[in-house]
Z-matrix of the N, CA and C atoms (Angstrom, degrees):
N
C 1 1.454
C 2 1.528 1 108.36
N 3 1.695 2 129.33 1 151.02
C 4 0.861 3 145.19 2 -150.55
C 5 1.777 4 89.03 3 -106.74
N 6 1.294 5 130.37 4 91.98
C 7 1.530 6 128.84 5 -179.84
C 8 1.667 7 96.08 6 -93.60
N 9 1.325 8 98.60 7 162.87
C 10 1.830 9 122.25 8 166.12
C 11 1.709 10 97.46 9 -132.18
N 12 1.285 11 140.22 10 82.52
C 13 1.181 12 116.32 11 163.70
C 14 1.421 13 134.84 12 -69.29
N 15 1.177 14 97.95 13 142.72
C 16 1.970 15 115.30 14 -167.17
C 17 1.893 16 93.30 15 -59.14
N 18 1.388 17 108.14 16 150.12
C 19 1.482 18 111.45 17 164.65
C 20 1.783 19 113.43 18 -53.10
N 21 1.281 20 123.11 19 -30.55
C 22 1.230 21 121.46 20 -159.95
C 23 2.035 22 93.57 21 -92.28
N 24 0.901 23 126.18 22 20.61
C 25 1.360 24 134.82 23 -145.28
C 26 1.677 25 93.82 24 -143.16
N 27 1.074 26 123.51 25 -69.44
C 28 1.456 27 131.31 26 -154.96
C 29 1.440 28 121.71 27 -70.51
N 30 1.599 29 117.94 28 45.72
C 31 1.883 30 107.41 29 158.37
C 32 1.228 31 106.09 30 -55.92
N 33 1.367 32 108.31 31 160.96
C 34 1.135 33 129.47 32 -168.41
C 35 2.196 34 113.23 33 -72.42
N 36 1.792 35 102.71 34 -37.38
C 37 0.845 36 116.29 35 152.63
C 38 1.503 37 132.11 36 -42.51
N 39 0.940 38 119.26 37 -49.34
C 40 1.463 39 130.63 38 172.17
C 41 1.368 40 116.43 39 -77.49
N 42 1.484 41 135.64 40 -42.54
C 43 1.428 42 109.84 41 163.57
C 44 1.388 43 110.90 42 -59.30
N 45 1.669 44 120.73 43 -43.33
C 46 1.128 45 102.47 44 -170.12
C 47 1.760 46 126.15 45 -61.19
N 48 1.266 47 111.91 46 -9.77
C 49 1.716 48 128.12 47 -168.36
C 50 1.861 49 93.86 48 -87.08
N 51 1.741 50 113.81 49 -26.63
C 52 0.925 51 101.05 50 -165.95
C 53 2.010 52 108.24 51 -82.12
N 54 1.366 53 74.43 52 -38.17
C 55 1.544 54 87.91 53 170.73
C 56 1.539 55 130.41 54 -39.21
N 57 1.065 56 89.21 55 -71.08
C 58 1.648 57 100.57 56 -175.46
C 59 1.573 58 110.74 57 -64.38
N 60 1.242 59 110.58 58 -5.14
C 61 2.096 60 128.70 59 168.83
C 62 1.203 61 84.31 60 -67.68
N 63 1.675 62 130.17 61 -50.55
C 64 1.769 63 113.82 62 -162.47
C 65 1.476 64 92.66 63 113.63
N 66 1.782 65 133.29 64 31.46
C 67 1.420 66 106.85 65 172.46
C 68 1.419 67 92.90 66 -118.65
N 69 1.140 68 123.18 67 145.45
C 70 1.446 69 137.80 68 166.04
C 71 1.430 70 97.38 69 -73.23
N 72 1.454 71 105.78 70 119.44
C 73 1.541 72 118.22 71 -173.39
C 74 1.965 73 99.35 72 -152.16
N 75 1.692 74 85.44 73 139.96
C 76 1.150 75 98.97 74 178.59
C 77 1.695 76 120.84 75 -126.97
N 78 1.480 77 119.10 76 131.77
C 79 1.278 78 92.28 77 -167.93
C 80 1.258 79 114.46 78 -107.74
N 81 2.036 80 131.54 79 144.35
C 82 1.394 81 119.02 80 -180.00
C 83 1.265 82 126.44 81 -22.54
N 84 1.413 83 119.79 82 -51.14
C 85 1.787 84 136.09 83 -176.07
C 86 1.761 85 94.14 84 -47.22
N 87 1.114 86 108.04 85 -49.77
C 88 2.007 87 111.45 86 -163.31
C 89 0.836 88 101.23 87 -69.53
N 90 1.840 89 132.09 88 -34.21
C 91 1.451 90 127.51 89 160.30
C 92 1.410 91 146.15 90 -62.49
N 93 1.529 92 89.98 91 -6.85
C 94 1.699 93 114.36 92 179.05
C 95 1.479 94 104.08 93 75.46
N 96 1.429 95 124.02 94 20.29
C 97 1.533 96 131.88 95 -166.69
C 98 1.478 97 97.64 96 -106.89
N 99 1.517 98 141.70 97 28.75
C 100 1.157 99 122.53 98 176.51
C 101 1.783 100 100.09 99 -80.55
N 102 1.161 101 120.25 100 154.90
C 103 1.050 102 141.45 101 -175.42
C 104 1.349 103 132.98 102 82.28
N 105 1.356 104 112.44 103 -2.10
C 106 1.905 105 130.63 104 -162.67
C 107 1.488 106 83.62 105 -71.06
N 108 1.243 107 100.70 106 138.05
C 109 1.540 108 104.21 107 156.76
C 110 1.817 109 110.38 108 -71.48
N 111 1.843 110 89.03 109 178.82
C 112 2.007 111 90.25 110 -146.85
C 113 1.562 112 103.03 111 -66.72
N 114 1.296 113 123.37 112 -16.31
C 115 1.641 114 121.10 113 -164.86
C 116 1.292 115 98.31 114 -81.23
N 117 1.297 116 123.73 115 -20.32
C 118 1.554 117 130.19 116 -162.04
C 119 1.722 118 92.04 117 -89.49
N 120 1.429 119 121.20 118 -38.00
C 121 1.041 120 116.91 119 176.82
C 122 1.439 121 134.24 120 -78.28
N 123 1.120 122 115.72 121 -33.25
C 124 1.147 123 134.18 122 152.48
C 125 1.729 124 129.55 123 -48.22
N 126 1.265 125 107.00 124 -37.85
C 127 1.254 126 139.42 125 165.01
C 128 1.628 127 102.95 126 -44.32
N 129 1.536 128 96.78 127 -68.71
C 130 1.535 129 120.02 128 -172.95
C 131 1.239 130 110.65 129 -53.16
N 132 1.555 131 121.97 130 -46.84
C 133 1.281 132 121.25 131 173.64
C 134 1.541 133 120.02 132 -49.51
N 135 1.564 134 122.17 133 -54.37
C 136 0.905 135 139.25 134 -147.09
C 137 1.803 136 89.69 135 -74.45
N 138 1.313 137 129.15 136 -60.09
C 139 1.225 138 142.20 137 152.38
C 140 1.465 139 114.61 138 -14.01
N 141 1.522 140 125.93 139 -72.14
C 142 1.269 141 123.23 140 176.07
C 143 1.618 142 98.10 141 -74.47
N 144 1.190 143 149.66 142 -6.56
C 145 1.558 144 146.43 143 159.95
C 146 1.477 145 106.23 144 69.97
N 147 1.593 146 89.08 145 50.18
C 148 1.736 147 112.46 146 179.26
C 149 1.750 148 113.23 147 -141.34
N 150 1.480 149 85.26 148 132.15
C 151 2.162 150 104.43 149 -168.38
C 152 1.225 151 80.90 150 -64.01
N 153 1.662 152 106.65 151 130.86
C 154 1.603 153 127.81 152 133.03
C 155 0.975 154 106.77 153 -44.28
N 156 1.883 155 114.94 154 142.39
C 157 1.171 156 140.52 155 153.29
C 158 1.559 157 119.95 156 -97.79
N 159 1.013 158 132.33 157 125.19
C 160 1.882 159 102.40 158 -163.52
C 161 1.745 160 95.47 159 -158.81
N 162 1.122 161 114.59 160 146.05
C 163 1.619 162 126.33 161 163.61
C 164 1.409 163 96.27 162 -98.35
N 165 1.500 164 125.16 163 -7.91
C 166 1.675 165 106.16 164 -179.92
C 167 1.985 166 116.70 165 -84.81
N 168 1.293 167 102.34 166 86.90
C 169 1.766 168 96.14 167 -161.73
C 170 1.390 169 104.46 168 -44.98
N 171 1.494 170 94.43 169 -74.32
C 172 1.305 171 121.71 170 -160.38
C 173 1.735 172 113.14 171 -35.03
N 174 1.644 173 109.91 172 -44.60
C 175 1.679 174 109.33 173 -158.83
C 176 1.327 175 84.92 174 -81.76
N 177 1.717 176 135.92 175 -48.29
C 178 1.290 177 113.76 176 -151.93
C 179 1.770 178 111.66 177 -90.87
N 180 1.595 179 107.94 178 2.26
C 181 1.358 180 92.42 179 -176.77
C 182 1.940 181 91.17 180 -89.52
N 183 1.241 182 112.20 181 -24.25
C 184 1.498 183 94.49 182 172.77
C 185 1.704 184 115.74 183 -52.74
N 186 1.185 185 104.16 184 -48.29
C 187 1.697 186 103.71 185 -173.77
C 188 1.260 187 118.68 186 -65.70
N 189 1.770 188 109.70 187 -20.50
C 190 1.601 189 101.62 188 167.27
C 191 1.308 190 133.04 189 -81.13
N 192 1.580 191 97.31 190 -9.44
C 193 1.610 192 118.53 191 -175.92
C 194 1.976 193 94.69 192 -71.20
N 195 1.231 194 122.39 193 -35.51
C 196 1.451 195 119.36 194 -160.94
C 197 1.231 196 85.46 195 -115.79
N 198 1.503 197 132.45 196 36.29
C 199 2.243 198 117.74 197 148.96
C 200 1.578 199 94.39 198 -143.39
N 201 1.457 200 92.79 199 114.48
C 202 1.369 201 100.29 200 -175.98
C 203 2.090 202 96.41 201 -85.80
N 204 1.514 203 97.02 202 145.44
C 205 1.705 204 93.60 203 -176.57
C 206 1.358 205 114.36 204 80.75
N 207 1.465 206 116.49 205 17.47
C 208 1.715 207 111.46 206 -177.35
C 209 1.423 208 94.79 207 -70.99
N 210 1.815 209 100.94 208 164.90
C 211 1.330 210 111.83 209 -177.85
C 212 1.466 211 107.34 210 -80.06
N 213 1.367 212 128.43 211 23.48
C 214 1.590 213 147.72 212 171.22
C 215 1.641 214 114.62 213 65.93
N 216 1.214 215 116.65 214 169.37
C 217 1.470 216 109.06 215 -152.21
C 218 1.920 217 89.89 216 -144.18
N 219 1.274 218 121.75 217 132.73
C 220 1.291 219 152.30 218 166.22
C 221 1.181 220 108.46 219 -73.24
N 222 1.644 221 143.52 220 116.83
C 223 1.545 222 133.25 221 156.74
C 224 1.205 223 93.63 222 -134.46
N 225 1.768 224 78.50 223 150.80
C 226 1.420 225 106.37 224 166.48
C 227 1.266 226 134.31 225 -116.38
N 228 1.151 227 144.06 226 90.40
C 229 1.842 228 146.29 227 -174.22
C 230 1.282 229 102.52 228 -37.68
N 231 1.345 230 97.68 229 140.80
C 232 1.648 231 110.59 230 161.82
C 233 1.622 232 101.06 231 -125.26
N 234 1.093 233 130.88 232 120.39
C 235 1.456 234 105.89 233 178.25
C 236 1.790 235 107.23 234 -136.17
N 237 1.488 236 106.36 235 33.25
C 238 1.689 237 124.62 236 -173.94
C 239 1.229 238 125.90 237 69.75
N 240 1.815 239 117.55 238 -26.46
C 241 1.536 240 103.19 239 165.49
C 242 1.508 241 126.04 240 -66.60
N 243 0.858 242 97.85 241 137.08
C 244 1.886 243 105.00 242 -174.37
C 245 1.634 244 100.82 243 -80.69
N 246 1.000 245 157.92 244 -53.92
C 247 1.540 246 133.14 245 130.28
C 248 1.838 247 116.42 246 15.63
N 249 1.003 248 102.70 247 -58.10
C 250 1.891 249 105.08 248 -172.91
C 251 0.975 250 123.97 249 -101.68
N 252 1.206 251 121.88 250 0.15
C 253 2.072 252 145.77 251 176.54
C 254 1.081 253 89.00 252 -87.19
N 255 1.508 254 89.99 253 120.70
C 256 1.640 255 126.46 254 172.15
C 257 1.598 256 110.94 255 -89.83
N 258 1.558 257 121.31 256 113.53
C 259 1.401 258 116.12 257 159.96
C 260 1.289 259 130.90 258 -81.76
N 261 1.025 260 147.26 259 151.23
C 262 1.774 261 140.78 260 -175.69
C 263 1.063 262 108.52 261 -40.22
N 264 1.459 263 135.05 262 -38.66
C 265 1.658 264 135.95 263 -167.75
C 266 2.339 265 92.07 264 -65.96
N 267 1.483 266 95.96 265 -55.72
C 268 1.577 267 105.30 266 178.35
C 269 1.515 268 110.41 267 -53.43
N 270 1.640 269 120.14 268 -32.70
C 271 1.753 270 104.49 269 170.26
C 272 0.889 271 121.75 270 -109.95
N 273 1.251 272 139.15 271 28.42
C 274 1.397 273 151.58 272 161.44
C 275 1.531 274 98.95 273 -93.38
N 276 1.183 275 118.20 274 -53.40
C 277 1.735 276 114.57 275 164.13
C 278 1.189 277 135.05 276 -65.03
N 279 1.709 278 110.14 277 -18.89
C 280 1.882 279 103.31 278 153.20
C 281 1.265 280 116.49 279 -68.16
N 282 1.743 281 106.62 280 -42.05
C 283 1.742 282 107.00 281 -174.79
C 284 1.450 283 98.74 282 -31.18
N 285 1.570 284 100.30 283 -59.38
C 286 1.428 285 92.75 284 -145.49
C 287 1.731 286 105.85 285 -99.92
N 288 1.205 287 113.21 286 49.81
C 289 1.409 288 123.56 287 157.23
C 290 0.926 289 93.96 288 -118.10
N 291 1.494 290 130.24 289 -77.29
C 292 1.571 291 118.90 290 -161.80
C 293 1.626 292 107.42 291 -49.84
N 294 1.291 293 121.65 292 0.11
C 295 1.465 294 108.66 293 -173.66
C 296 1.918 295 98.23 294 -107.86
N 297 1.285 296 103.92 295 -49.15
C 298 2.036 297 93.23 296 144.53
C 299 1.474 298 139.00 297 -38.30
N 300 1.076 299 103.90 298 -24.64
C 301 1.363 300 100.62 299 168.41
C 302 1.415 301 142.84 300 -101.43
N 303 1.572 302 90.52 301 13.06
C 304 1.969 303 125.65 302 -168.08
C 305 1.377 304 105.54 303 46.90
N 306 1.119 305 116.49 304 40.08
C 307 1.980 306 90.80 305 169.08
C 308 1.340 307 99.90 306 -73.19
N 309 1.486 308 103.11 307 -162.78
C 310 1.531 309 100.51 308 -176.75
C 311 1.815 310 94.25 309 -113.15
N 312 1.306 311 91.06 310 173.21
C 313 1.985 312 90.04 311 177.19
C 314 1.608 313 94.44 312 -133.12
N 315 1.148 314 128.20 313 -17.13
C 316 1.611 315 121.09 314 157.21
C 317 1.150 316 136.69 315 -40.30
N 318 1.112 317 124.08 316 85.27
C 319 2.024 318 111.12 317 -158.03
C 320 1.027 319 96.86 318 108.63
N 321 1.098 320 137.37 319 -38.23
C 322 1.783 321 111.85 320 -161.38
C 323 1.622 322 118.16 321 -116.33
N 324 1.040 323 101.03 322 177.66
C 325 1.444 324 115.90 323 179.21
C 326 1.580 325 115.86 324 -128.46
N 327 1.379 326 96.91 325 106.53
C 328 1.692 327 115.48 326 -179.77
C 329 1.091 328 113.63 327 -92.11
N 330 1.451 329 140.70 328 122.24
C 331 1.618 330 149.01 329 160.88
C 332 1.470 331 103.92 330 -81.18
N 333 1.381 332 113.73 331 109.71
C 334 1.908 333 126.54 332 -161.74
C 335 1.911 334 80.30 333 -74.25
N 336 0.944 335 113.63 334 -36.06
C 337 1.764 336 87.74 335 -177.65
C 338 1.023 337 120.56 336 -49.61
N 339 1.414 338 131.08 337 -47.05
C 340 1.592 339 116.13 338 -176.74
C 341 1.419 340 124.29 339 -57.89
N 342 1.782 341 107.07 340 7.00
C 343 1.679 342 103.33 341 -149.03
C 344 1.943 343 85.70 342 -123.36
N 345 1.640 344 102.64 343 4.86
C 346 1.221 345 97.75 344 -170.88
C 347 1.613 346 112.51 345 -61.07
């Protein structure tokens, strides 16, 4: 899969976990885009015609709600129980379930927790 990871998203660990899965992933920092606010980022994704990866739910599922045909957006919850904290080994294995199971990621907005 073609990723853009969000700044709040991108240790270095985790692209690299994503990598070696086989997804062509790029992270904001490599784009020189750290700091853009989220429309600017989102933007960016859609441009390079690569799914956001993002822990930011809330801002980017608003922006997907208003682009119909986005190249679809990946989140991840944090919500402090350590029970529901996802480590890179845990989202590298939703990627690639929700991507086993052919849905589509064009248009939509996937929460990688359910896929933990």
């Amino acid at each position: 899969m073609k990723l853009l990871v969000d700044e709040d998203s991108q240790a270095r660990r985790l692209l690299d976990a994503l990598r070696q899965a086989g997804h062509d992933v790029l992270s904001v920092a490599e784009l020189g885009c750290n700091g853009l606010p989220d429309a600017q980022v989102f933007a960016q994704a859609q441009s390079q015609g690569r799914t956001l990866l993002t822990h930011n739910v809330a801002d980017f599922l608003a922006l997907a709600r208003q682009a119909d045909g986005h190249t679809g957006v990946l989140a991840i919850f944090r919500d402090g129980n350590p029970r529901h904290t996802m480590d890179y080994g845990h989202i590298v294995r939703a990627i690639d379930a929700l991507q086993a199971a052919g849905l589509p990621v064009q248009g939509q907005f996937h929460i990688l927790n359910h896929w933990r």
